[in-house]
C-alpha positions in Angstrom: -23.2 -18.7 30.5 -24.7 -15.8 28.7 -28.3 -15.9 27.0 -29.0 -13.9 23.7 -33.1 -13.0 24.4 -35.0 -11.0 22.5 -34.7 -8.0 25.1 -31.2 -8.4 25.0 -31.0 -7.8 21.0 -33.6 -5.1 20.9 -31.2 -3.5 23.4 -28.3 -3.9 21.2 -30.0 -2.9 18.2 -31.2 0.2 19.7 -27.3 0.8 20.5 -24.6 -0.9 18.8 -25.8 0.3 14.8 -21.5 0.8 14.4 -20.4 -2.8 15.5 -22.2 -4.4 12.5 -19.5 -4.1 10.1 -21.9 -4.5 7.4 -25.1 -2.4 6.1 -27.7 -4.6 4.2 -29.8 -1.0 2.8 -27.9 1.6 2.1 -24.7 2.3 0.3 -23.2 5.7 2.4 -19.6 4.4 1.9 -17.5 2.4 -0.5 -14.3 0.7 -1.0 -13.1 3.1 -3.8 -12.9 5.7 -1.8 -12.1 5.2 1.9 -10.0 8.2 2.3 -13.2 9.7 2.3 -15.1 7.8 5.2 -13.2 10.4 7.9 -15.7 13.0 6.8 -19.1 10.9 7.9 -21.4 11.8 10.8 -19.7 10.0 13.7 -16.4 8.8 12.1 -13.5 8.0 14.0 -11.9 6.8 11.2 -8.9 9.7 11.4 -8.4 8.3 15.5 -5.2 7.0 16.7 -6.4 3.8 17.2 -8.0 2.3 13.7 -7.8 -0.6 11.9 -6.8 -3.0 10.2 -3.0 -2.5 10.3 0.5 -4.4 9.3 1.7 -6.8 11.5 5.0 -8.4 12.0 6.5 -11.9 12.4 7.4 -11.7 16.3 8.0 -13.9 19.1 5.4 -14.6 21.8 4.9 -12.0 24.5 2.4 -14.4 26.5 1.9 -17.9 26.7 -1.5 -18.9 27.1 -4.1 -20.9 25.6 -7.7 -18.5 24.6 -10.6 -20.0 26.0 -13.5 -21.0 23.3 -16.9 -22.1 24.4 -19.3 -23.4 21.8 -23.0 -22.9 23.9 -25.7 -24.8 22.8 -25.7 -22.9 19.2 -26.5 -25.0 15.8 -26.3 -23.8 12.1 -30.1 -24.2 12.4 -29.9 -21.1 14.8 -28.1 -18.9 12.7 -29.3 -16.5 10.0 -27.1 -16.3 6.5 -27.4 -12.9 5.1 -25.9 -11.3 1.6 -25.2 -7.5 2.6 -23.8 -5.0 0.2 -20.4 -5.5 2.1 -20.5 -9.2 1.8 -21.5 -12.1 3.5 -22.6 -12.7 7.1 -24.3 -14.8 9.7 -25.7 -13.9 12.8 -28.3 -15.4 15.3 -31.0 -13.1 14.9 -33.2 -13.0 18.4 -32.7 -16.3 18.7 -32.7 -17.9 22.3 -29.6 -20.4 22.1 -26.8 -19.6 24.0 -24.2 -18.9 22.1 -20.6 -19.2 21.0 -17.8 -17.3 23.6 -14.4 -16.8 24.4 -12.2 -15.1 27.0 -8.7 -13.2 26.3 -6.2 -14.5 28.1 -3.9 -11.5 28.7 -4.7 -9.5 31.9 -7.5 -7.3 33.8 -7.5 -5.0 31.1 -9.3 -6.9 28.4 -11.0 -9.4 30.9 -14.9 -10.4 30.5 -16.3 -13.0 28.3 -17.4 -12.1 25.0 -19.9 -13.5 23.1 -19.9 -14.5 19.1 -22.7 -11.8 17.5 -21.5 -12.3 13.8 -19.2 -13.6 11.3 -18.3 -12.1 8.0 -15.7 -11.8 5.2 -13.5 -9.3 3.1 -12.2 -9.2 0.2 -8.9 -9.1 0.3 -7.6 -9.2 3.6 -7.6 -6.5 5.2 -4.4 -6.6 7.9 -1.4 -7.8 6.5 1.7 -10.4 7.7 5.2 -9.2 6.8 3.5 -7.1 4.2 1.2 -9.9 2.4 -2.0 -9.8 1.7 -4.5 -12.7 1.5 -7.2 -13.2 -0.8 -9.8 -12.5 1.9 -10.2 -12.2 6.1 -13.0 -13.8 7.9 -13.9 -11.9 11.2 -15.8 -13.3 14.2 -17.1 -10.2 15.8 -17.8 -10.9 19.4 -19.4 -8.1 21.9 -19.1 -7.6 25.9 -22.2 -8.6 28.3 -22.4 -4.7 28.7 -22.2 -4.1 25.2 -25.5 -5.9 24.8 -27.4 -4.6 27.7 -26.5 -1.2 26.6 -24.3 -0.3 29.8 -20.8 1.2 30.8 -18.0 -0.1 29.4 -19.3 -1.7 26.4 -16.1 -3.7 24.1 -16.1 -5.7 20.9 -13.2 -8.0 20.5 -12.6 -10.3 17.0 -11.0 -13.1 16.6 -9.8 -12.7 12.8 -7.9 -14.8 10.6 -7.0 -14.6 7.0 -8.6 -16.7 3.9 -6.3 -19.0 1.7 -7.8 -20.6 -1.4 -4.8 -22.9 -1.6 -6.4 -26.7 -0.2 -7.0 -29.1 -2.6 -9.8 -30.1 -1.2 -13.2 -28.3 0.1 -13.2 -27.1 3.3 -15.8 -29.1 5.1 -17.0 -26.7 7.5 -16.4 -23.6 5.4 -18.8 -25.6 2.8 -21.4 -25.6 5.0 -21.8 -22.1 5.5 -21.3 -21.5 1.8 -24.6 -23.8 1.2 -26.1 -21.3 3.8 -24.9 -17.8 1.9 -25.9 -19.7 -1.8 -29.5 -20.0 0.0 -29.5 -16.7 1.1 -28.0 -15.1 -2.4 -30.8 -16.9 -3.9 -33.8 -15.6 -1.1 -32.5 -12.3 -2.7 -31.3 -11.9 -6.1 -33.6 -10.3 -8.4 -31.7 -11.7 -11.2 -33.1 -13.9 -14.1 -31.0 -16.9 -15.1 -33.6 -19.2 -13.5 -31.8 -20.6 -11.3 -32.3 -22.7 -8.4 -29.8 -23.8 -5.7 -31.4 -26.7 -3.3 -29.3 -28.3 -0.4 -30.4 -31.0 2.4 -31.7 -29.4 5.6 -28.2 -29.0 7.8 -29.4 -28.2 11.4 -26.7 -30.0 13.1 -24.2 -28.7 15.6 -21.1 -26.6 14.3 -17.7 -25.5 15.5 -17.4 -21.8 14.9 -13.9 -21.9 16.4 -12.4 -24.6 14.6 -10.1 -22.8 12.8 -8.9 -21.1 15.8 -8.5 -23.6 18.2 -4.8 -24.3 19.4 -3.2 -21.5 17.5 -1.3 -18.1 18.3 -3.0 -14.3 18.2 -1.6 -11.1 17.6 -3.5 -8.9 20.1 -4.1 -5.3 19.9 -6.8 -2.4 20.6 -7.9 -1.0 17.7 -11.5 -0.3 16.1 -13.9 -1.5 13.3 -12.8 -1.4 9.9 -15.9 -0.2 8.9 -17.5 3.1 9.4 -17.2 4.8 11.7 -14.5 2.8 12.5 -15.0 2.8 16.3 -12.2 2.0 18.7 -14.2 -0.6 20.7 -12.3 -3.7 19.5 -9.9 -6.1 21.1 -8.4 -7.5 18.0 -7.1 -11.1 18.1 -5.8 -12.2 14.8 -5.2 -15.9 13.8 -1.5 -16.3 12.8 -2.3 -19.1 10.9 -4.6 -18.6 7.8 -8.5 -20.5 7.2 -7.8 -23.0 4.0 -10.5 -23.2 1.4 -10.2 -24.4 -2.0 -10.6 -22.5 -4.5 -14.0 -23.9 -6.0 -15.4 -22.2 -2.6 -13.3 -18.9 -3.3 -14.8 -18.8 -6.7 -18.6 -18.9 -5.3 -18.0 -16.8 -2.6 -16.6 -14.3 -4.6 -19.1 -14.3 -7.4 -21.6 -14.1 -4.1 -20.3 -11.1 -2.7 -19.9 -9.2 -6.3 -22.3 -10.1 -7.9 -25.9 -10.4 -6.4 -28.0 -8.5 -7.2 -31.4 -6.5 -5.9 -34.1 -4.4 -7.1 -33.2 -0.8 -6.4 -36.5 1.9 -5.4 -37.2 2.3 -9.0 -37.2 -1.5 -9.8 -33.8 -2.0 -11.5 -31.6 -4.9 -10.8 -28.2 -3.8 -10.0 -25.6 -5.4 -7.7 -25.8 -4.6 -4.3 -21.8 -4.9 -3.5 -19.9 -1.7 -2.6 -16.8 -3.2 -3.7 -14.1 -1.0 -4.9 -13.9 -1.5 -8.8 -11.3 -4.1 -8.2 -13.1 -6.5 -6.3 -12.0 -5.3 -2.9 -14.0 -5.1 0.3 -11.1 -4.0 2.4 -9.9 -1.3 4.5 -6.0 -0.1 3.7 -4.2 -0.3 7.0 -4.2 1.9 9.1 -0.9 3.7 11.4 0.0 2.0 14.6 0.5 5.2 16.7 2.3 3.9 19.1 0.2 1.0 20.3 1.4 -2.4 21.5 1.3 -5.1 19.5 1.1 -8.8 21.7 1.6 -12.4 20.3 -0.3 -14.8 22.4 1.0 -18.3 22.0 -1.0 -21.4 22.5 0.3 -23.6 25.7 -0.7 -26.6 23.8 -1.5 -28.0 20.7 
């Protein structure tokens, strides 16, 4: 079982700046104009193999249940962040080991990889049978190479899309909204006065429990982020994460609308949401690649 040290995460930093999916400083891309994002320093974002991208209603290709590890991980060890792309946790240079899971396909995408962060878009960003969702969480997960900075480095993300359609809070999802309120609040230079408070949550948590049991679509593709590199096994959750939309509301308003001083002092929001509230890449052409549907053994 893999160890995140210190080391290890100074290594990646040093290294792995495009698997972040999120930038917390600067605002060198937006959402308005992603057509645009092909002409950074570094982009692959005009490769063959980009993401997100439509996928179909299809029968299963392999039969085989994913593998998901929780380590030794609590919400206590995770740090809750308010980016100008949204919402994110990650665990820092914490010690614990962490979350990981193994594809089960073939040699190709073999290796264990190991949960580094989870964020959110707004909408989603791949598509089922041509519909949307009102957002996608990702769980970005990185190779043993990838953090020691060696050959053959891969990210692979188990993804699924965002319903705000249960009647009732999400318990789970809750608890990492109490996180990101905490975290808005750490931040926002705004001046309603305030204050969100919640009891001190450092208890054990299932990352994978909306995953668990259920079918992927599997393909290679990349970050759907600049500069969209083409690193990533994608494993996408056929089955969407149901919150209600109470939590949609104040995530939402989280993502849009926090707000930080600027270098000349002013407030403004931080978000680089497109003017219609989105956070998410068009898809992208499928060039060709295979598309897999991994189906649970069991339930």
């Amino acid at each position: 079982m893999f160890r995140l040290t210190a080391l290890a995460f100074a290594l990646f930093a040093a290294s792995a700046s495009a698997i972040e999916e999120t930038r917390a400083t600067d605002a060198a891309f937006d959402y308005d104009h992603p057509e645009l994002w092909k002409d950074m320093d570094g982009s692959e974002c005009a490769r063959s193999k980009n993401s997100p991208i439509a996928l179909s209603t299809m029968d299963c290709t392999h039969y085989a249940n994913y593998e998901l590890h929780l380590g030794d991980c609590t919400i206590a060890d995770m740090n809750f962040s308010v980016t100008n792309n949204g919402v994110k946790l990650d665990y820092g240079a914490r010690t614990c080991s962490t979350p990981h899971f193994d594809i089960p396909k073939d040699s190709i995408t073999s290796g264990t990889k190991y949960h580094f962060n989870t964020h959110i878009h707004l909408s989603s960003e791949h598509t089922i049978d041509g519909v949307y969702s009102a957002a996608e969480l990702h769980m970005v997960h990185v190779n043993e190479e990838f953090l020691q900075g060696a050959a053959g480095m891969r990210a692979a993300v188990l993804g699924t899309m965002v319903m705000p359609n249960s009647p009732v809070d999400n318990p789970t999802f809750e608890r990492y909204l109490k996180k990101w309120q905490l975290a808005r609040e750490a931040v926002d230079c705004g001046c309603d006065g305030e204050t969100f408070t919640v009891s001190p949550d450092v208890a054990e948590i299932d990352v994978y429990e909306n995953m668990r049991g259920k079918d992927f679509y599997h393909y290679d593709g990349g970050l759907t982020t600049p500069p969209c590199t083409e690193v990533v096994w994608w494993n996408f959750n056929t089955e969407p994460l149901l919150i209600s939309i109470r939590q949609f509301q104040v995530m939402t308003d989280i993502i849009l609308n926090t707000r930080v001083l600027d270098k000349g002092g002013n407030c403004n929001k931080i978000t680089v949401a497109s003017k219609g509230g989105s956070t998410s890449r068009p898809t992208q052409p499928l060039n060709g690649r295979t598309i897999d549907k991994i189906c649970a053994l069991s339930r």
